[in-house]
N, C-alpha and C positions, 0 to 999 in steps of 0.2 A: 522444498529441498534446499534454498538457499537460505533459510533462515535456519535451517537442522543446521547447515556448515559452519556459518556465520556462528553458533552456538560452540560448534566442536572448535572454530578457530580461536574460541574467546578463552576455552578451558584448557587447552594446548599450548597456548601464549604463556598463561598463568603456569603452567608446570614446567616451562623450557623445553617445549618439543617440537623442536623446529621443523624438523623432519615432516613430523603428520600438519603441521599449521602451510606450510607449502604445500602438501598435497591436497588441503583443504583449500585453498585459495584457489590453485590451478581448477581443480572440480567446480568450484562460483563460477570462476571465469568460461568454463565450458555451459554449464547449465545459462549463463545471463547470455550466450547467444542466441539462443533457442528463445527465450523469455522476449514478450513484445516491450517494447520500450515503455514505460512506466510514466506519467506526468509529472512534472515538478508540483510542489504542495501550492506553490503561486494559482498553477493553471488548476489545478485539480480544487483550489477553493474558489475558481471565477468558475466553474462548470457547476459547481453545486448551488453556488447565486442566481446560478441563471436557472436552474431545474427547481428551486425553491420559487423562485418568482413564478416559474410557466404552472405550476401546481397551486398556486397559492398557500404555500406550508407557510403554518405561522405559530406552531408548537413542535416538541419533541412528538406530539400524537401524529405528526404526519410525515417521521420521519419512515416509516417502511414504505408511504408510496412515494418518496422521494428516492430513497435505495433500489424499488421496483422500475424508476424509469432509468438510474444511473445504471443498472446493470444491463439492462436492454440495447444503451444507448453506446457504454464506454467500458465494458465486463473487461475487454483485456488493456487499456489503460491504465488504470486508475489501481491504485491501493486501496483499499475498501477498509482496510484498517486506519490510513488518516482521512479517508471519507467521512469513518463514524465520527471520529474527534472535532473534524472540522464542523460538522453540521451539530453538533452538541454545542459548539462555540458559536454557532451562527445561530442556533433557534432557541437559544437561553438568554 
């Protein structure tokens, strides 16, 4: 939901429509209370070194039981979308 807003704020911006771009922000800002608090990319690449080391992943072949133990462990943490990037960059 916050990345649909995030999207309508970007195209609203671009046309001068102030109006709906504050009502888009205000709506982030209600939805990111509810939202559990997300890891910085710092911590969220030291969790993945350390889930890569206890698995012993040592290719991109072992990245879904690296993803199988992060989501068990940190599903409402974590961005899963810089998960993927980070651990492409860690196991290449």
């Amino acid at each position: 939901m916050v990345k649909q807003r995030k999207e309508s704020c970007d195209v609203y911006k671009k046309a001068g429509r102030t109006e709906l771009l504050e009502s888009e922000i205000n709506e982030i800002e209600v939805i990111n209370k509810f939202l559990p608090n997300q890891l910085s990319e710092e911590e969220t690449k030291k969790i993945c070194l350390e889930i890569i080391k206890s698995v012993n992943a040592t290719s991109m072949k072992d990245m879904g039981k690296i993803m199988g133990v992060l989501k068990s462990k940190h599903a409402d943490s974590l961005d899963f979308s810089k998960v993927s990037s980070i651990l492409k960059g860690l196991l290449n």
